[in-house]
C-alpha positions in Angstrom: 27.0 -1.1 28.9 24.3 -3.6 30.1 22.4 -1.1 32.1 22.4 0.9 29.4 21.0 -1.6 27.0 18.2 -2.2 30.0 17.8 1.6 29.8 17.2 1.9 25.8 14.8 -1.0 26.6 12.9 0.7 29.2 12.9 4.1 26.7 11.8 2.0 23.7 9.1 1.3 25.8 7.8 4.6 26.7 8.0 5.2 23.0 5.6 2.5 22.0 3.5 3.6 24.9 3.3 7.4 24.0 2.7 6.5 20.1 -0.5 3.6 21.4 -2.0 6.7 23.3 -1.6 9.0 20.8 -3.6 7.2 18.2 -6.2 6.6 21.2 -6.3 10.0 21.4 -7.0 10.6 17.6 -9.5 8.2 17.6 -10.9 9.7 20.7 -11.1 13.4 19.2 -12.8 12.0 15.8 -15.7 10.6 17.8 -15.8 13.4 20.2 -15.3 10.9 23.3 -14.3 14.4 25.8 -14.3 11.9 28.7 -12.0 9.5 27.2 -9.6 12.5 25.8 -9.2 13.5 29.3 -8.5 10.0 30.5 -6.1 9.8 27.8 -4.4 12.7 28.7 -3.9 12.0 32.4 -1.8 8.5 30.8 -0.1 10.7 29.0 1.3 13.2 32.4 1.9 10.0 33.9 4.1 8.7 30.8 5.8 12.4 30.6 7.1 11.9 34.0 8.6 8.3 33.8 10.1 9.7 30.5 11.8 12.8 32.2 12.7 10.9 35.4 14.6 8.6 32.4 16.0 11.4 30.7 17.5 12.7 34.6 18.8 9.7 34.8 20.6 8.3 31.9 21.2 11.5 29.8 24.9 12.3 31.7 25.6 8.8 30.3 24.1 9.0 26.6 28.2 9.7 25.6 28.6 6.4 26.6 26.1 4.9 23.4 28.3 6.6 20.9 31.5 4.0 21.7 29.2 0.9 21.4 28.2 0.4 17.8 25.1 -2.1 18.9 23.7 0.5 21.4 24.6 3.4 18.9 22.2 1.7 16.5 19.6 1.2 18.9 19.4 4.9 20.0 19.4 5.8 15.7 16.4 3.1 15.6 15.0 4.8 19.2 15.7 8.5 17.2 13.8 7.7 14.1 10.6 6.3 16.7 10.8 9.4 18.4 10.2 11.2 15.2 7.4 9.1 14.5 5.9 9.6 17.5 6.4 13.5 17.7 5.1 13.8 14.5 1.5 11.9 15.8 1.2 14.4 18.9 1.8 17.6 16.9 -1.1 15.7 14.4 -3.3 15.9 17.6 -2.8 19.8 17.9 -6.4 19.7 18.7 -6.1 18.0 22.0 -2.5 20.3 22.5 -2.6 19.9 26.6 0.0 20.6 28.6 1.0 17.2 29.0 1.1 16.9 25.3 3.1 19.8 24.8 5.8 18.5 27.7 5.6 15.2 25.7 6.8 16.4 22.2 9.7 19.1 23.9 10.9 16.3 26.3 11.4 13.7 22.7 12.7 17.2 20.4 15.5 17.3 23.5 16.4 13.7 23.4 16.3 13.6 20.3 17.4 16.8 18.3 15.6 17.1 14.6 19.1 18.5 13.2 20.7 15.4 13.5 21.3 13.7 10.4 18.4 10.5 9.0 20.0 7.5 8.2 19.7 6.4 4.9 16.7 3.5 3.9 19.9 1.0 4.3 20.0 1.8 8.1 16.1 1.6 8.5 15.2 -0.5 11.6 13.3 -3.7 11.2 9.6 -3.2 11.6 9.3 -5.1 15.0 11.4 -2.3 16.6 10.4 0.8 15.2 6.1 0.6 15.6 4.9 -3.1 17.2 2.2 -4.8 15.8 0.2 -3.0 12.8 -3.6 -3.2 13.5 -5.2 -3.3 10.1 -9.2 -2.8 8.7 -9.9 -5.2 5.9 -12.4 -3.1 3.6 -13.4 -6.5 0.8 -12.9 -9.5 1.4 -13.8 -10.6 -2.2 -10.9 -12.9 -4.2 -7.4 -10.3 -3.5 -9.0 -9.0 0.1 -9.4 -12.9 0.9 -5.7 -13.6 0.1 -4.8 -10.7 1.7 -6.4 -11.6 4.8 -4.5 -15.1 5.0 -1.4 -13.5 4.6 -2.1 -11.3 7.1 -3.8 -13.5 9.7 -0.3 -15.6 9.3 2.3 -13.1 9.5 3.1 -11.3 13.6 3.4 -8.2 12.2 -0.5 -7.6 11.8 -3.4 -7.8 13.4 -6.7 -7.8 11.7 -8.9 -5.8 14.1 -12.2 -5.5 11.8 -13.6 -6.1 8.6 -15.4 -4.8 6.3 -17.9 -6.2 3.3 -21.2 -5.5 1.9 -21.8 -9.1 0.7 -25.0 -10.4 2.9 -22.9 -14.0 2.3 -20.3 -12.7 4.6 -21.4 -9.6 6.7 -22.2 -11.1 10.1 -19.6 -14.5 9.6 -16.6 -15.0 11.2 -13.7 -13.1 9.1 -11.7 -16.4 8.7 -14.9 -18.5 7.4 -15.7 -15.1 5.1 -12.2 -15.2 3.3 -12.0 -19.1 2.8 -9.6 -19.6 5.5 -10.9 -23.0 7.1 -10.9 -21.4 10.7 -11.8 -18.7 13.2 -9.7 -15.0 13.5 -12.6 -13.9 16.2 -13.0 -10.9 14.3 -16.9 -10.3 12.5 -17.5 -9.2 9.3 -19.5 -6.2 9.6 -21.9 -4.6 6.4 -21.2 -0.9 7.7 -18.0 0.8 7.3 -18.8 3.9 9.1 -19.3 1.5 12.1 -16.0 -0.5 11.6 -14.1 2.7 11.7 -15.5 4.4 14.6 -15.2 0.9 16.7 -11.6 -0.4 15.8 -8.5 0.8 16.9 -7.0 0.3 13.1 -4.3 2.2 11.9 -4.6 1.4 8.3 -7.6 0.8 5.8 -6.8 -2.3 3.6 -8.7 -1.7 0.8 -9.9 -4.8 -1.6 -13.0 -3.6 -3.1 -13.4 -2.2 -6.7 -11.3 -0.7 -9.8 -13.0 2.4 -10.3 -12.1 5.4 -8.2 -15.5 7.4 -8.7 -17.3 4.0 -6.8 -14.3 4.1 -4.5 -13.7 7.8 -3.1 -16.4 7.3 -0.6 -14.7 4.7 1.8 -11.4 6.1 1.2 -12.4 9.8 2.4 -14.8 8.1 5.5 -11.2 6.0 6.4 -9.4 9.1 6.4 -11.5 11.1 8.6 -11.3 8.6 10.9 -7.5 9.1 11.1 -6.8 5.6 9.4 -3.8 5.6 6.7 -4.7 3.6 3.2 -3.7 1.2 1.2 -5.7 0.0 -1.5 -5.8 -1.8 -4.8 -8.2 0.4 -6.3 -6.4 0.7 -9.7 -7.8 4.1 -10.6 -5.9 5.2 -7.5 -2.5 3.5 -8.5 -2.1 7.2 -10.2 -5.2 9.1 -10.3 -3.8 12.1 -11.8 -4.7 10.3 -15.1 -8.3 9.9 -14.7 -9.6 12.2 -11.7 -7.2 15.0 -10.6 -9.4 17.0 -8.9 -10.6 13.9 -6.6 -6.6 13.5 -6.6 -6.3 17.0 -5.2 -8.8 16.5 -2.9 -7.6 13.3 -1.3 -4.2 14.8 -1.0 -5.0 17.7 1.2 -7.3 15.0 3.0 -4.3 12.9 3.8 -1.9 16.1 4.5 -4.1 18.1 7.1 -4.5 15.0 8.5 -0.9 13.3 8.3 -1.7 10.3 6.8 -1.1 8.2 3.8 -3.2 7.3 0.7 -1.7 4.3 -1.6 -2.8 2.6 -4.8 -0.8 -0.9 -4.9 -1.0 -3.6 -7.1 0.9 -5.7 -9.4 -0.9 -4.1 -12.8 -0.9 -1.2 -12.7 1.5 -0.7 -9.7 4.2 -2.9 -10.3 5.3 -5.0 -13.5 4.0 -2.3 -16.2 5.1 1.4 -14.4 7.6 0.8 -11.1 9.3 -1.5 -12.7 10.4 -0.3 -15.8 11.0 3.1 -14.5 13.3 1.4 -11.6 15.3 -0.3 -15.1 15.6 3.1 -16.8 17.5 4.3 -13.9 20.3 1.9 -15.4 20.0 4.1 -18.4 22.2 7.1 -19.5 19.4 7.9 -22.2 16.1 6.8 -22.9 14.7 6.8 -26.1 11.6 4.9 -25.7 10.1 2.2 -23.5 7.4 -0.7 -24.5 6.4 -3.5 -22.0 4.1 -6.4 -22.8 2.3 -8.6 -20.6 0.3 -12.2 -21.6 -1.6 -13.4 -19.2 -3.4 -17.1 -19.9 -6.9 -16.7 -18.5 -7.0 -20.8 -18.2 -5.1 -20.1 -15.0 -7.6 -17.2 -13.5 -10.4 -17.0 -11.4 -13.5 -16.9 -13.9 -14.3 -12.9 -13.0 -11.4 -11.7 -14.4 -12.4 -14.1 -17.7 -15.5 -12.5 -17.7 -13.7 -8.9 -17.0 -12.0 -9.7 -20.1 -14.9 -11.2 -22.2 -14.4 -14.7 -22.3 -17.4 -16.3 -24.1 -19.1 -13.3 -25.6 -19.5 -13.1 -29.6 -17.6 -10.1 -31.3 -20.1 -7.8 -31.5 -21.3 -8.6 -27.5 -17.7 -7.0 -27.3 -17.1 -4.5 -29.1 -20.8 -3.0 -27.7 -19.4 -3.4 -24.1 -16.1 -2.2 -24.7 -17.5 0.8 -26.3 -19.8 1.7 -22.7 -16.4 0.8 -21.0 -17.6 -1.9 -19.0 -15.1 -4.8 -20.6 -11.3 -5.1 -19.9 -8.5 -4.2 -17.6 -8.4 -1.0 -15.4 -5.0 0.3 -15.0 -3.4 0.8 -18.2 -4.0 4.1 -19.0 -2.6 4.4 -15.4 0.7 3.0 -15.8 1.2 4.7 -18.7 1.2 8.0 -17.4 3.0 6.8 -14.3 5.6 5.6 -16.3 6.2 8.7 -18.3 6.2 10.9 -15.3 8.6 8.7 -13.5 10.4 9.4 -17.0 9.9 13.0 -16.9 8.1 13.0 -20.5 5.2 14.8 -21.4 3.3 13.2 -24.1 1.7 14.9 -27.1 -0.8 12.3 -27.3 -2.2 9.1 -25.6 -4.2 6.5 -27.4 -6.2 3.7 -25.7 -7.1 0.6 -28.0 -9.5 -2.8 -26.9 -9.6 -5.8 -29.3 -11.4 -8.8 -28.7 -8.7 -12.2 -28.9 -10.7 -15.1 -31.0 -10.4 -18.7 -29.8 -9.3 -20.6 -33.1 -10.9 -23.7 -31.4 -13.1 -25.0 -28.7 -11.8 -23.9 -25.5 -12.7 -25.1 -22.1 -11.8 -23.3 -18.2 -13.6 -24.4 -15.5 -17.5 -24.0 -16.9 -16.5 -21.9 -19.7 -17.1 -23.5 -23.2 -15.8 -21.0 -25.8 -16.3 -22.1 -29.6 -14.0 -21.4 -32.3 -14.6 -17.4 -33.4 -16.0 -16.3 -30.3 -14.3 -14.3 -27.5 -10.9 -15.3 -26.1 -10.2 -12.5 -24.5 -9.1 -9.2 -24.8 -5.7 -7.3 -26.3 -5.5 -3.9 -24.6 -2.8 -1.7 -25.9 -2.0 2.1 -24.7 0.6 4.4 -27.1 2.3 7.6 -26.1 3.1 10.0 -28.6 6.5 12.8 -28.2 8.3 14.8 -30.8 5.9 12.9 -33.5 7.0 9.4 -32.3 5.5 6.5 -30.4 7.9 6.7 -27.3 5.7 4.4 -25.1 3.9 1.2 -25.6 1.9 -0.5 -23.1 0.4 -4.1 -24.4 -1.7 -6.1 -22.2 -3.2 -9.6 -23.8 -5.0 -11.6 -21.4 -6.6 -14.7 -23.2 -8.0 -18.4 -22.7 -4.7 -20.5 -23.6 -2.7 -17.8 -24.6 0.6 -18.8 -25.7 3.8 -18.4 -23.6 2.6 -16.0 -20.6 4.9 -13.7 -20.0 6.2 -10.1 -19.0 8.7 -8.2 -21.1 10.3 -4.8 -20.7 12.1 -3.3 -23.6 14.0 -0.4 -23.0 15.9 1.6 -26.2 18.4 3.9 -24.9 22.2 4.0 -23.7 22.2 1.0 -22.4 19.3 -0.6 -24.4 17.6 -3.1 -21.6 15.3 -6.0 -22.3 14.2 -8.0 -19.3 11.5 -10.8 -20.0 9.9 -12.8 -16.6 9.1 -15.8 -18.2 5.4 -17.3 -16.8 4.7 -13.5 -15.6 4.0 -12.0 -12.4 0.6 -13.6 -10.6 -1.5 -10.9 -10.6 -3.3 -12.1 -7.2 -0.7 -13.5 -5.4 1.5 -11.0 -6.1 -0.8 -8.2 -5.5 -1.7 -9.4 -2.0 2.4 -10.0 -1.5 2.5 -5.8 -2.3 -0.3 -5.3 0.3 1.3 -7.1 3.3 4.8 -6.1 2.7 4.3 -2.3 2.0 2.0 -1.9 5.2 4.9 -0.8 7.4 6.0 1.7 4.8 2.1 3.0 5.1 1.9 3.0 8.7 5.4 4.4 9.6 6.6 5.9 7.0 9.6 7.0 5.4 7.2 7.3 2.9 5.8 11.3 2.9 2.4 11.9 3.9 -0.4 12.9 1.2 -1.3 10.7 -2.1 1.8 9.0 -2.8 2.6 6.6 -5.5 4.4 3.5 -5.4 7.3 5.5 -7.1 7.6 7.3 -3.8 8.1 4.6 -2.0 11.5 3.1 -1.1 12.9 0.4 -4.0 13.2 -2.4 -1.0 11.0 -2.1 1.8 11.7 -4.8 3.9 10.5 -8.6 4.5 9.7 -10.4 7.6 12.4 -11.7 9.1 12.2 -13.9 12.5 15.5 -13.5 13.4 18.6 -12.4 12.4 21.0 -14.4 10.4 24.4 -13.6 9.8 26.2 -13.4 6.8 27.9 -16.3 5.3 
C-alpha cells in the first residue's frame, strides 16, 4: 500500500504537469507564439511517456486501491483531475498533435468517463485537485483592493498581474496601489490587452464598474485570451434582465472557448436572489416572496453615499434619478433572478427610486446633510403574477438609518421569515464571494458558459490548512 500511495503521488504529479502545459499551450496559440507551441509540445511527448511507463507499471495493481478507502479516495480526487485536464487538451483542438492526442487517450483509459462523479460532498479540497490559482486583478478601486488583500494572504492564489486605469496607481507596486502597506512585486499596468497577453493568469478578477454596456469590452478581451471570469459587475450578476443579446454573446464566447463567465456579489448575487431562492427550497408552495435590506450609509465608504445621493436637495434627485445616474445597480437583477430560480414568469415589473430626507443635521465623514435634504435613497422593485404583487424587492440605504438589517419573508407551505440582524457588509462580504468562489471558476463543477451564482454549488468550500477531525 505505501508504494502505491508513492505512485498516486508521482501520477498526481503528472497531472498538474500536463494541466500547467496545457494552459501554456492556450496561451501560446492566442498570441501565435509557433515556436513556443512546438516547445510546448515536445514537454508534452516527454510527459506522455513518463505517464504510460506509469500506467505499464502500476495498472496490474490499480485492484489493489479499491480495498484501501484513503487510496480509493485519492484515485476519485486523481479521476475528477483527469477530467479536468482532458477537458483543457480537447479545448486546444487547434494545437491537436500527436502527442496531444496520446495524452487525452492515455487519461480516457486510466480513467474511463462512464464511471460514476461523486457527488459535491466528495469534491476534493482545492489544494489537491488544481495547485495554486494564478489570478489577473482588473480594478483595484475600494472591492478590487479588498480583494487583493484577501488574496495576497490566502496560498491558494497568486496575483500574477494587475490591471487599472487610474494614472495614481498604473505603474506602482500592486500592494502600495490597493492600500496594503507593502510590496506583492507585481506592477500595476494601464493596459489590459497587455496584462493578458503577458501573464500566465487563469482567471480575470474583475472590480471595475456596474454597468455591463461599459464593462463587455474587458470581459470579451479576457476571454479571448483564454482567461475564465469572475466579476462584480452587477449588470452581469443576471444579464438576461438588461442585455440578452450581449448575454448571448458572452455565452457562446465562454462555450467555444470552455471557460466561465461569473457575476458575484453580495447585492445583487447573494442576500436579495441566491439566498432566498436557496430558503424556498424548504418550501412545499410558494406564494410570494419579499426581502428588504437597510443599509446605514454612516458606515460606508463616501461613493456609495454619493451613489445614493447623500447631500443633494430633492429636486437634484429626482433630476438624476430620472437620467439613471443615482442609486443602486442590481435590483432589477435579483429580481428577475429570483423569479427564475422560482420558475415564475411575471406579468409585470415595476422599478421605483425615492429620495430618504434627513429629519435633522446629519454628519459622515465630510458630509454635512441638513434637515430636508437628501438622506439617501429607497429603491423598491415589484413583480406582478395572476394580478398580484408576488415579489418585492426593497432596498433603503440612508445616513443613520434605523436598525440595518436583511429580511427575507417567504408566504408559502412552510411560511419562512429569516431577518440577519446588522446586514450583510456589502464590501467585505463581496470580496469574501470573490476569493472563495475562484476555485469553483477555475475548476469547475460549475458548467462552462455564462453561469449564475444559482449554478453554482450551495457550499463551495473554505480554506482549510489542515485537516481536523471530528469531535
Amino acid at each position: 500500500m505505501a508504494e502505491l500511495g508513492q505512485a498516486l503521488n508521482r501520477l498526481e504529479e503528472l497531472l498538474q504537469a500536463l494541466q500547467h502545459l496545457a494552459w501554456q499551450q492556450r496561451q501560446a496559440l492566442v498570441a501565435l507564439r509557433v515556436g513556443a507551441v512546438e516547445a510546448l509540445a515536445a514537454q508534452q511527448t516527454a510527459l506522455l511517456q513518463e505517464v504510460r511507463r506509469w500506467q505499464e507499471h502500476y495498472a496490474p495493481l490499480l485492484d489493489d486501491v479499491r480495498r484501501d478507502a484513503e487510496l480509493q479516495h485519492r484515485w476519485e480526487r486523481l479521476r475528477i483531475y483527469a477530467a479536468e485536464v482532458r477537458r483543457l487538451l480537447q479545448l486546444n483542438r487547434l494545437l491537436a498533435q500527436r502527442a496531444q492526442q496520446h495524452t487525452a487517450e492515455l487519461l480516457e483509459a486510466l480513467f474511463p468517463e462512464s464511471s460514476t462523479a461523486p457527488c459535491w460532498t466528495s469534491w476534493p479540497r482545492w489544494s489537491r485537485v488544481g495547485g495554486v490559482v494564478r489570478v489577473l486583478q482588473v480594478g483595484i478601486g475600494a472591492i478590487g483592493s479588498e480583494v487583493v488583500r484577501l488574496l495576497a494572504e490566502d496560498p491558494r492564489y497568486r496575483i500574477v498581474g494587475a490591471v487599472d486605469v487610474d494614472p495614481r496607481k498604473a505603474g506602482r507596486d500592486l500592494g502600495e496601489a490597493a492600500g496594503l502597506g507593502r510590496e506583492l512585486g507585481v506592477t500595476v499596468s494601464a493596459d489590459l490587452a497587455r496584462a493578458l497577453a503577458e501573464s500566465d493568469a487563469q482567471v480575470a478578477v474583475h472590480t471595475a464598474g456596474s454597468r455591463l454596456e461599459a464593462e463587455a469590452d474587458a470581459l470579451f478581451l479576457a476571454l479571448r485570451h483564454g482567461l475564465h471570469v469572475l466579476s462584480t459587475c452587477e449588470q452581469l450578476s443576471f444579464p438576461w434582465a438588461r442585455h440578452p443579446d450581449l448575454a448571448a454573446r458572452l455565452e457562446a464566447e465562454a462555450r467555444a472557448r470552455g471557460l466561465r463567465v461569473l457575476g458575484t456579489g453580495v447585492n445583487p448575487g447573494f442576500v436579495m436572489d441566491l439566498l432566498p431562492s436557496v430558503l424556498a427550497a424548504a418550501c412545499q408552495r410558494v406564494e410570494a416572496v419579499r426581502v428588504r435590506r437597510v443599509v446605514d450609509l454612516s458606515q460606508r465608504r463616501p461613493q456609495l453615499q454619493r451613489k445614493m445621493g447623500a447631500g443633494l436637495s430633492p429636486p437634484e434627485f429626482e433630476a438624476r434619478a430620472r437620467d439613471g445616474d443615482l442609486g443602486h445597480v442590481g435590483l432589477l437583477e435579483s429580481a428577475l433572478m429570483l423569479a427564475d430560480a422560482l420558475g415564475w414568469e411575471l406579468e409585470e415589473v415595476r422599478e421605483e427610486t425615492t429620495p430618504v430626507l434627513a429629519p435633522r443635521h446629519l454628519r459622515a465623514g465630510p458630509l454635512r446633510v441638513e434637515p430636508g435634504q437628501v438622506a439617501g435613497a429607497r429603491q423598491v422593485v415589484t413583480g406582478m403574477r395572476d394580478g398580484r404583487v408576488v415579489l418585492e424587492l426593497e432596498l433603503v440605504m440612508a445616513l443613520d438609518a434605523a436598525d440595518p438589517h436583511d429580511a427575507i419573508d417567504i408566504e408559502g407551505v412552510p411560511p419562512l421569515h429569516v431577518v440577519l440582524a446588522g446586514g450583510v457588509h456589502g464590501d467585505r462580504a463581496t470580496a469574501a464571494l470573490v476569493r472563495n468562489l475562484l476555485p469553483v471558476v477555475v475548476h469547475g463543477p460549475a458548467p462552462v458558459g455564462l453561469i449564475t451564482m444559482r449554478d453554482l454549488p450551495l457550499a463551495p468550500r473554505h480554506r482549510q490548512d489542515e485537516e481536523v477531525a471530528s469531535p
